[in-house]
TORMARVO-99423 format. One record per residue: residue number from 1; residue in one letter; x, y, z of N, C-alpha, C in turn. Coordinates in nm, 2 decimals. Each point is the difference from the previous one (the first is absolute). Last residue first. Layout:
% TORMARVO-99423
+-----+------+--------+--------+--------+--------+--------+--------+--------+--------+--------+
! seq ! type !    n_X !    n_Y !    n_Z !   ca_X !   ca_Y !   ca_Z !    c_X !    c_Y !    c_Z !
+-----+------+--------+--------+--------+--------+--------+--------+--------+--------+--------+
! NUM !    A !      X !      Y !      Z !      X !      Y !      Z !      X !      Y !      Z !
...
+-----+------+--------+--------+--------+--------+--------+--------+--------+--------+--------+
END
This chain:
% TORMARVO-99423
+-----+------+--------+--------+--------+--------+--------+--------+--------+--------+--------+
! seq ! type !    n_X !    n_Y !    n_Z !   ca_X !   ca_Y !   ca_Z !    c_X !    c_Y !    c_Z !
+-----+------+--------+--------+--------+--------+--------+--------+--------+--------+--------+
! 147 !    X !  -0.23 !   1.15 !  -1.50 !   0.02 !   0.15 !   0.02 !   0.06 !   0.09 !  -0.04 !
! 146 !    X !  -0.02 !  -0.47 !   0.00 !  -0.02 !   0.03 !  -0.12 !  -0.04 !   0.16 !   0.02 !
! 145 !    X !   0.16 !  -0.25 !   0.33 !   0.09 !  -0.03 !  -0.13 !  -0.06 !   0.06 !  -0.12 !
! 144 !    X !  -0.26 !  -0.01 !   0.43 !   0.18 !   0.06 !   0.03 !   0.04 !  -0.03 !  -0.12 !
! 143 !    X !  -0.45 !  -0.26 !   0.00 !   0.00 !   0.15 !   0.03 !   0.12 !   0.08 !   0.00 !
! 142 !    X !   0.08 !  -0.49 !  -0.01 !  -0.05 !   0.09 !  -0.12 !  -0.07 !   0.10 !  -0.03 !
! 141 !    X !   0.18 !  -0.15 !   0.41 !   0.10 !   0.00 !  -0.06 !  -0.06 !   0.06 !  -0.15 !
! 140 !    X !  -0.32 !  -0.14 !   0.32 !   0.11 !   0.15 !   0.02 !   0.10 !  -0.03 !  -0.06 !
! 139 !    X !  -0.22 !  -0.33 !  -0.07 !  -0.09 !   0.14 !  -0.05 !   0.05 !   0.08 !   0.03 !
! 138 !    X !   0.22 !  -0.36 !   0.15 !  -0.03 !  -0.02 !  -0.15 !  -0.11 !   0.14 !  -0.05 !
! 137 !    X !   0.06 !  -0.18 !   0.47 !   0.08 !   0.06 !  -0.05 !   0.03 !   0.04 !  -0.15 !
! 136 !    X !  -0.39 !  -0.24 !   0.14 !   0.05 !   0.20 !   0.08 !   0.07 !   0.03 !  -0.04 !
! 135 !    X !  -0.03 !  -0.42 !  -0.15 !  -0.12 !   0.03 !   0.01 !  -0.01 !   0.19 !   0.00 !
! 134 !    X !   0.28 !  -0.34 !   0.23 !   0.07 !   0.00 !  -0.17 !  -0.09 !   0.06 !  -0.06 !
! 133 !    X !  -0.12 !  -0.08 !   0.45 !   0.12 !   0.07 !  -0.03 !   0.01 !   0.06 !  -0.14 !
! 132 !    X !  -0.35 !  -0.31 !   0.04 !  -0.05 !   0.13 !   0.05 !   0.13 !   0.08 !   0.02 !
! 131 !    X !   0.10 !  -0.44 !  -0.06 !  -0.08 !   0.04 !  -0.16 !  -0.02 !   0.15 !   0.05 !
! 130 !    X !   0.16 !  -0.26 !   0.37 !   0.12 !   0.05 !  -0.14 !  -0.10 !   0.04 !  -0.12 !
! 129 !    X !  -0.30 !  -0.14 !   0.34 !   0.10 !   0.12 !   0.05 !   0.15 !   0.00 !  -0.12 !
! 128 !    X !  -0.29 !  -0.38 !  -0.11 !  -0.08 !   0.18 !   0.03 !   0.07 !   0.08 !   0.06 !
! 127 !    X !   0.19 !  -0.44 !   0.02 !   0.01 !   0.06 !  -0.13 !  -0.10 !   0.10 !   0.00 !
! 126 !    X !   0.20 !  -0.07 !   0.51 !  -0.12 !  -0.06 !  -0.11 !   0.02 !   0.05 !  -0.11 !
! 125 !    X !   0.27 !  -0.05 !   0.49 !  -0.03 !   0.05 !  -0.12 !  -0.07 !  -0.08 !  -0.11 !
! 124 !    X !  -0.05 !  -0.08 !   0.54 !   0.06 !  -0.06 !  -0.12 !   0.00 !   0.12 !  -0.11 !
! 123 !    X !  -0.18 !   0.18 !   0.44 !  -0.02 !  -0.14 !  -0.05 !   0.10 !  -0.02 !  -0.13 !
! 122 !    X !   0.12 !   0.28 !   0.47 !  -0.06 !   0.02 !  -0.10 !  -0.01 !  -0.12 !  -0.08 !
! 121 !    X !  -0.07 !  -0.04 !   0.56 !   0.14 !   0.09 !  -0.12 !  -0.09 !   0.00 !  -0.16 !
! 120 !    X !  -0.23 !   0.07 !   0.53 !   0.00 !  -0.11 !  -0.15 !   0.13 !   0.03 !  -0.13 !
! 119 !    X !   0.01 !   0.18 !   0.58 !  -0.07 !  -0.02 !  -0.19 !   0.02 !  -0.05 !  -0.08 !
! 118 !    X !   0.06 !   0.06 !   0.60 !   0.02 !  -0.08 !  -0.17 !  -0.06 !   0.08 !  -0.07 !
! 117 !    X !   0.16 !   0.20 !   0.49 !  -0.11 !  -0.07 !  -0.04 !   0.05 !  -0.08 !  -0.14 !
! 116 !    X !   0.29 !   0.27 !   0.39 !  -0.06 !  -0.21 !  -0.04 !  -0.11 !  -0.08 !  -0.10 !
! 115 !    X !   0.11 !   0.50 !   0.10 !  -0.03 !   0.03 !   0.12 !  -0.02 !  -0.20 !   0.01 !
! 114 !    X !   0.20 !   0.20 !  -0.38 !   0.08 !   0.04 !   0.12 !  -0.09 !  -0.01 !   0.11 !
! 113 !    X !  -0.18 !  -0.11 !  -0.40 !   0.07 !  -0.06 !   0.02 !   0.12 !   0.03 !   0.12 !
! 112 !    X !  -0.39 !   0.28 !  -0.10 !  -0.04 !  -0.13 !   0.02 !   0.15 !  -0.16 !   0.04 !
! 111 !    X !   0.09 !   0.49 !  -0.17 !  -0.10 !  -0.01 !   0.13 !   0.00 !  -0.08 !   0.07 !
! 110 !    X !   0.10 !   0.01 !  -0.50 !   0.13 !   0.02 !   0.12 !  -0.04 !   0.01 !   0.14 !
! 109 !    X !  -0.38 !   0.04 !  -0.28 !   0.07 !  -0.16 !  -0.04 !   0.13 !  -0.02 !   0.09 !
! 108 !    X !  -0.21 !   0.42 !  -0.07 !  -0.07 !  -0.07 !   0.12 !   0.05 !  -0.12 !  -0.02 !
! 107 !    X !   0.25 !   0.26 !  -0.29 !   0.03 !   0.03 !   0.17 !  -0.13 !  -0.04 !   0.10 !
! 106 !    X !  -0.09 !  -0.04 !  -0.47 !   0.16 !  -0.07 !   0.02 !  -0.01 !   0.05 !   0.15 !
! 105 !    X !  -0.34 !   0.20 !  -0.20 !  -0.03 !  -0.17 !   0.05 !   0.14 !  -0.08 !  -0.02 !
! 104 !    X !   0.01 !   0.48 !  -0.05 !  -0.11 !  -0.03 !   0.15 !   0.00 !  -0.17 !   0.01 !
! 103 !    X !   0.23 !   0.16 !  -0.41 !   0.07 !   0.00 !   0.14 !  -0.08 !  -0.01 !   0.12 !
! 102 !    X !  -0.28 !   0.00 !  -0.37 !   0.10 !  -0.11 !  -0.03 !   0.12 !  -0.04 !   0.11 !
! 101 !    X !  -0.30 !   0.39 !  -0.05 !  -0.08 !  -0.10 !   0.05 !   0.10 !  -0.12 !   0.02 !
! 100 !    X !   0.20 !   0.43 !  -0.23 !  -0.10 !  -0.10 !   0.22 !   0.00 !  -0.02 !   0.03 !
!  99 !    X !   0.05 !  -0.02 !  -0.50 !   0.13 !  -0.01 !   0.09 !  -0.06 !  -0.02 !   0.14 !
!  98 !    X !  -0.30 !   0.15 !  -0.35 !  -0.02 !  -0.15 !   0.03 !   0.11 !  -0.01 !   0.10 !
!  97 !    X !  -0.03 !   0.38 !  -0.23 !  -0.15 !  -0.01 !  -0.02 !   0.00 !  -0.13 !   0.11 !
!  96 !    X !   0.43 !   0.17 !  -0.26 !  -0.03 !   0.09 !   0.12 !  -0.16 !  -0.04 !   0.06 !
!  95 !    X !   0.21 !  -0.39 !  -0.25 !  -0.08 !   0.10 !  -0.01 !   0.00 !   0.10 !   0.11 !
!  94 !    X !   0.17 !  -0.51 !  -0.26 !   0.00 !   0.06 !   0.13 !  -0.03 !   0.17 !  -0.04 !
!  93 !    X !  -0.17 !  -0.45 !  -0.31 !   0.11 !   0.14 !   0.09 !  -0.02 !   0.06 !   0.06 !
!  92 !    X !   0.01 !  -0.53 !  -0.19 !  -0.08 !   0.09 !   0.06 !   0.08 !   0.16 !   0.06 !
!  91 !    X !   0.10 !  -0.49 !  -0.16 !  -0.01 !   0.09 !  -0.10 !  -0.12 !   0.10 !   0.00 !
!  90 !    X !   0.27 !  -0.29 !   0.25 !  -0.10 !  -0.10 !   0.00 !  -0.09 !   0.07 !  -0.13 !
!  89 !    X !   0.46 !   0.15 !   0.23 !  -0.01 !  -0.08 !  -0.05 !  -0.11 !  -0.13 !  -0.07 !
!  88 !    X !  -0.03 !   0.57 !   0.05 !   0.01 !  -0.13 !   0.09 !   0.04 !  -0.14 !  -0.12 !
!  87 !    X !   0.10 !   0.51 !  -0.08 !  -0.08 !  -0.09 !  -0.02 !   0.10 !  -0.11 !   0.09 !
!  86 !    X !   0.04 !   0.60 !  -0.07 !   0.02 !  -0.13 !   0.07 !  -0.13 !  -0.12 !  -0.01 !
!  85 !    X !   0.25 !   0.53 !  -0.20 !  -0.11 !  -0.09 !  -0.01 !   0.01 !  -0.15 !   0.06 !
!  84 !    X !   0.22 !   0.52 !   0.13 !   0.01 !  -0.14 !  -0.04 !  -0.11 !  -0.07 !  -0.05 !
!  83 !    X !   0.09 !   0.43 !   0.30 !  -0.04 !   0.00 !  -0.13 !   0.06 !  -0.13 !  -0.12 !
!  82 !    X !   0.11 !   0.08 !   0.46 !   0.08 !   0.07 !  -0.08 !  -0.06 !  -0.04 !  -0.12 !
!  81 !    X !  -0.27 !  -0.16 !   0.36 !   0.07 !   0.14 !   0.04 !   0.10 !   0.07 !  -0.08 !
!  80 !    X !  -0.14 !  -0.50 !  -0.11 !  -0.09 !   0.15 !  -0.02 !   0.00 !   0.12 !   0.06 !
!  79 !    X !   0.31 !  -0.33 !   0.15 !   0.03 !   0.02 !  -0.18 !  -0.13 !   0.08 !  -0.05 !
!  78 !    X !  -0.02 !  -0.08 !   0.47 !   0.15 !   0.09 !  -0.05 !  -0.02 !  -0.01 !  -0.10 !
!  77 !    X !  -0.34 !  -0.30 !   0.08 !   0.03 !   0.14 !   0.09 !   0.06 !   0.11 !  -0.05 !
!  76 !    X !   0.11 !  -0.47 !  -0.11 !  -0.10 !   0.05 !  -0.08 !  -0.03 !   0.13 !   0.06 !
!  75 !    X !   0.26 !  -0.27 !   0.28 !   0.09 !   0.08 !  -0.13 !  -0.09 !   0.06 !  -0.10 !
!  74 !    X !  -0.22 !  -0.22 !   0.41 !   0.08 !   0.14 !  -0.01 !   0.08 !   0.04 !  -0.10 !
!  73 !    X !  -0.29 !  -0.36 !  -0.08 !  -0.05 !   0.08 !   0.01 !   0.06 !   0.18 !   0.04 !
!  72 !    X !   0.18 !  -0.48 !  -0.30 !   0.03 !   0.08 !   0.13 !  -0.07 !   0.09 !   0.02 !
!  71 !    X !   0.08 !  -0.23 !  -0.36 !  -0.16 !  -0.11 !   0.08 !   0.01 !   0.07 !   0.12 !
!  70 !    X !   0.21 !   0.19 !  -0.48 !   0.02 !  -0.08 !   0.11 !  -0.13 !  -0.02 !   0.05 !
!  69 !    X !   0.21 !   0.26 !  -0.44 !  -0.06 !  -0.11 !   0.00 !   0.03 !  -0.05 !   0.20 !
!  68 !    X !   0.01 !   0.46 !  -0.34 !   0.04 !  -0.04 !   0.07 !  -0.12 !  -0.19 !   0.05 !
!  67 !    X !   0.14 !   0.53 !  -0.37 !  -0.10 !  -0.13 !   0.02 !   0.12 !  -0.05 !   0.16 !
!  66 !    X !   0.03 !   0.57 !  -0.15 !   0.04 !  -0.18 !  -0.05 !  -0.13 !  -0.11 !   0.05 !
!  65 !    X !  -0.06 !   0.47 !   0.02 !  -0.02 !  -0.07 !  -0.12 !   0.06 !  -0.16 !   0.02 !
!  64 !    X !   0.26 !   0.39 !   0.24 !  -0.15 !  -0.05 !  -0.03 !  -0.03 !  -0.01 !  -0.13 !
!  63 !    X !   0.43 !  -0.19 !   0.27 !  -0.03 !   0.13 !  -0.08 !  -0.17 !   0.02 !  -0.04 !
!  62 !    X !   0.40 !  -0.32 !   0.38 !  -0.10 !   0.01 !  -0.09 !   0.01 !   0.15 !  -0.09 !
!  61 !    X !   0.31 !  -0.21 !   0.28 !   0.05 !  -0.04 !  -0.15 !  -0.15 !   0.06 !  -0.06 !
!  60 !    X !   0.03 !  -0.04 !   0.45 !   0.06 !   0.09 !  -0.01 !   0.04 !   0.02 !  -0.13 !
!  59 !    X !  -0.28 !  -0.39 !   0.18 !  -0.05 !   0.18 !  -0.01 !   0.07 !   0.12 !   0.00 !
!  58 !    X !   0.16 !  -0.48 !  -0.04 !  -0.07 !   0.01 !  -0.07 !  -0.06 !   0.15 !  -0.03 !
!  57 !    X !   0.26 !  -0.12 !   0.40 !   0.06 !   0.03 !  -0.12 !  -0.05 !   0.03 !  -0.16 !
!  56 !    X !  -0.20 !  -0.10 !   0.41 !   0.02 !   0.10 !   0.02 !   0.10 !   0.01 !  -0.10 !
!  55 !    X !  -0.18 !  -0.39 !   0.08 !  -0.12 !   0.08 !  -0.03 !   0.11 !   0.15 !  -0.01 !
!  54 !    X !   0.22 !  -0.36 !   0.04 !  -0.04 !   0.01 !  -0.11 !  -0.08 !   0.12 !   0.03 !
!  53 !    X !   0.13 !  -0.10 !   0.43 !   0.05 !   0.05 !  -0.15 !   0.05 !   0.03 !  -0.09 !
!  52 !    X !  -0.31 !  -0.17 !   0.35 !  -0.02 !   0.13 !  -0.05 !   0.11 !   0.04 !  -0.12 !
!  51 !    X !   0.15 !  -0.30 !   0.40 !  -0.20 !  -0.02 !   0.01 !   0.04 !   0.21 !  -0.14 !
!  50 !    X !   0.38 !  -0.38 !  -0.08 !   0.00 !   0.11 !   0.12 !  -0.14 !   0.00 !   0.03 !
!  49 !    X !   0.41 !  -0.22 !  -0.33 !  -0.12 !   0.03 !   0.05 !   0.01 !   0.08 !   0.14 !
!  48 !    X !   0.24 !   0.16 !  -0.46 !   0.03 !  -0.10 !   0.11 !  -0.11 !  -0.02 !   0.03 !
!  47 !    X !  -0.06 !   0.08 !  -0.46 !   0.06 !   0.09 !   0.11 !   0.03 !  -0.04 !   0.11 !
!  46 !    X !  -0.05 !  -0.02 !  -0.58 !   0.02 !  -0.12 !   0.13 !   0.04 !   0.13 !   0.11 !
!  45 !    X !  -0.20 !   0.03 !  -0.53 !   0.04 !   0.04 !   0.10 !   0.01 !  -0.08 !   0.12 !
!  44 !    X !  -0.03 !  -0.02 !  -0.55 !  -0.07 !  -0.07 !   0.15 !   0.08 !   0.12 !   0.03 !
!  43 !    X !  -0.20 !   0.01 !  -0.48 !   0.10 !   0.05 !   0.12 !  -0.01 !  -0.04 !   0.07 !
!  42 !    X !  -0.21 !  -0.27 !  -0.47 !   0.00 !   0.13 !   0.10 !   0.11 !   0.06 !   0.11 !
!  41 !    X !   0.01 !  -0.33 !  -0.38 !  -0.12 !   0.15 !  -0.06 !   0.04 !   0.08 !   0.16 !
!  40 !    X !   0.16 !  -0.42 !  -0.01 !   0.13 !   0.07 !  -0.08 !  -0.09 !   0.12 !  -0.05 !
!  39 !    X !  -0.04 !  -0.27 !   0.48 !  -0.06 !  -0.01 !  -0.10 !   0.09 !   0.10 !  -0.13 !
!  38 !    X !  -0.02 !  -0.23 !   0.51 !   0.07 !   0.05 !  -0.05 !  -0.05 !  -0.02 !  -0.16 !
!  37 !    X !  -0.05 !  -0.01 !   0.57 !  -0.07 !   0.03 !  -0.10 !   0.10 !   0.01 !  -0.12 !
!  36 !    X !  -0.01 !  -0.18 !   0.55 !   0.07 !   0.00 !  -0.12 !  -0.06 !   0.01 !  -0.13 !
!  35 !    X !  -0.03 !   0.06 !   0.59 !  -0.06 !  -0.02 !  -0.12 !   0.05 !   0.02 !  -0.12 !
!  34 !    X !   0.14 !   0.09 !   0.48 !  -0.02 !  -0.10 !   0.01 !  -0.08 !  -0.07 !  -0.15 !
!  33 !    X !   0.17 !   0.48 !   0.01 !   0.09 !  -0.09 !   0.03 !  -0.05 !  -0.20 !   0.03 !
!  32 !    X !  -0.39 !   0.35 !  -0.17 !   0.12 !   0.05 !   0.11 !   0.06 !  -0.13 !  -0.03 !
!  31 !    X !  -0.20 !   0.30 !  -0.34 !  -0.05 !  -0.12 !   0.08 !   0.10 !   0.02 !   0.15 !
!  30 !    X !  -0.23 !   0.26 !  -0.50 !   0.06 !   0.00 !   0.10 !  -0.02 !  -0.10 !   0.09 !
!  29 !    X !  -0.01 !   0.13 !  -0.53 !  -0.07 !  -0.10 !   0.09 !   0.08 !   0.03 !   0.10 !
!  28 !    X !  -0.15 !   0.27 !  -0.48 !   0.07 !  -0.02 !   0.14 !   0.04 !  -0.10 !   0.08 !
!  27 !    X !  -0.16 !   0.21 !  -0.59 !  -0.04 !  -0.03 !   0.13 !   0.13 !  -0.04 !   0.09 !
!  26 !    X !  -0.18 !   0.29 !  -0.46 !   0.05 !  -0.05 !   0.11 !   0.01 !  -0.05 !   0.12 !
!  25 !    X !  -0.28 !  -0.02 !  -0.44 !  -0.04 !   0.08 !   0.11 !   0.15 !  -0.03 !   0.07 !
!  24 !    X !  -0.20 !  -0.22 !  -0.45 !   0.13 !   0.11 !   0.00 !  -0.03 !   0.08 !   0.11 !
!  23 !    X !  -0.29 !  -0.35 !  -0.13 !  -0.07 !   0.14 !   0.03 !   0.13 !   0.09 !  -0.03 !
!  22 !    X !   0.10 !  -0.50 !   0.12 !  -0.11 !   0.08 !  -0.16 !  -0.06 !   0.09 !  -0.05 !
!  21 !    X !   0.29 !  -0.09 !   0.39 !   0.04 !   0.00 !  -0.08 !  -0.10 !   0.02 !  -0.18 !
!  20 !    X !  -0.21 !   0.01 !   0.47 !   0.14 !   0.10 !  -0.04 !   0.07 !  -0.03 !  -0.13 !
!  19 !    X !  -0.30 !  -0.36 !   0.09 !  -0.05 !   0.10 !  -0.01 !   0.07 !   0.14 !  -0.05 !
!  18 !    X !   0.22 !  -0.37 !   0.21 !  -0.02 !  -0.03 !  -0.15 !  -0.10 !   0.13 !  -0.07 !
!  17 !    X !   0.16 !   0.04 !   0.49 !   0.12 !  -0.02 !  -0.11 !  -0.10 !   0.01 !  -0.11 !
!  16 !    X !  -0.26 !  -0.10 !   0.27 !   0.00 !   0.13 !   0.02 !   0.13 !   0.02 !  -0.13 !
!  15 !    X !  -0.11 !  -0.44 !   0.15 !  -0.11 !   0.08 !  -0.06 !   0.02 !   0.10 !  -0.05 !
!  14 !    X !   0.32 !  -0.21 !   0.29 !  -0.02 !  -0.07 !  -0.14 !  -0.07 !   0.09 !  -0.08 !
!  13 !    X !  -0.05 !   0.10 !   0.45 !   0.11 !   0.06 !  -0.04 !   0.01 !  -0.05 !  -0.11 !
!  12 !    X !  -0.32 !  -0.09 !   0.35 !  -0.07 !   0.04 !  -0.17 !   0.15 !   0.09 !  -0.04 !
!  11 !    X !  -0.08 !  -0.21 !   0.43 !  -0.02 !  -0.07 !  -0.10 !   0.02 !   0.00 !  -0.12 !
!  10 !    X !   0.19 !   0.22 !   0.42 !  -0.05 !   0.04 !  -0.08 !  -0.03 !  -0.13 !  -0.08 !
!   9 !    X !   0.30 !   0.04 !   0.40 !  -0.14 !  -0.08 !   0.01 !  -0.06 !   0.05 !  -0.06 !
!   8 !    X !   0.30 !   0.30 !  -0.06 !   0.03 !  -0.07 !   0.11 !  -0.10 !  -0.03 !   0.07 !
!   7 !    X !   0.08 !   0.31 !  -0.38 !   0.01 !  -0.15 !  -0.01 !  -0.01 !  -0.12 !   0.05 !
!   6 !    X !  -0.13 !   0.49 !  -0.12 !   0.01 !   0.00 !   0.13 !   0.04 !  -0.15 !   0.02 !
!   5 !    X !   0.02 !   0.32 !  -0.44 !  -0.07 !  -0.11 !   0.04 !   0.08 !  -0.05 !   0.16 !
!   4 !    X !  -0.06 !   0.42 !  -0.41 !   0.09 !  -0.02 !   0.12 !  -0.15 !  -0.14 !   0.08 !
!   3 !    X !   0.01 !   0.32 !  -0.52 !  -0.03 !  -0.11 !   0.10 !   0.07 !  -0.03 !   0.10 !
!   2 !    X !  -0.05 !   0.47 !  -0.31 !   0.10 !  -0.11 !   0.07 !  -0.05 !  -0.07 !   0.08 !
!   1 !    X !  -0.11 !   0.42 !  -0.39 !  -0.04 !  -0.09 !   0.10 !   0.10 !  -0.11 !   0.02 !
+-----+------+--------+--------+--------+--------+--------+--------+--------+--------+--------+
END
């Protein structure tokens, strides 16, 4: 298994590193050119910007099984169309079971805003949402490692 972290506006890249590293999991971080990651445990990848790609670079490096970390509902998609395991930044997974629904309510939201409407942007990060990450991710790593 191989973590690949979707970096760009990822909170939980710190996180994930230290994790990976304690587990011995290799891990990734893809970003685009306007973002600077640099850590001595993990791989960055830098790809020009563009709309998508990261995303599309990310999914060409995948293998199943691997893990994958983004907030991106379309790149979550693809990464479970190639047999990927994919966790939300909030430490929730994404699921042939749940996806959908998930893109159903991203493209009524794109909707809404293309036709002038608002939505409420997202609230503050909360120490519960990093606990609930660190949380998930940590069990799948100690289910994968000791396999």
């Amino acid at each position: 298994m191989h973590i690949y972290i979707d970096a760009d506006g990822c909170p939980v890249v710190g996180q994930t590193i230290r994790l990976a590293r304690q587990y011995g999991v290799p891990c990734t971080i893809l970003c685009d050119s306007a973002h600077v990651f640099r850590d001595e445990y993990a791989n960055t990848i830098t790809v020009s910007t563009g709309a998508d790609s990261v995303d599309f670079r990310l999914v060409n490096l995948l293998h199943p099984g691997d893990l994958v970390i983004t907030q991106d509902y379309g790149l979550a998609a693809m990464c479970l169309a190639r047999q990927a395991c994919v966790l939300h930044q909030d430490g929730g997974w994404y699921t042939d079971e749940n996806i959908d629904g998930l893109l159903e309510t991203r493209h009524t939201a794109k909707r809404i805003r293309r036709q002038g409407g608002r939505l409420r942007g997202a609230p503050k990060r909360t120490l519960a949402q990093d606990q609930a990450f660190c949380q998930a991710l940590e069990q799948r790593l100690r289910v994968v490692t000791t396999e």
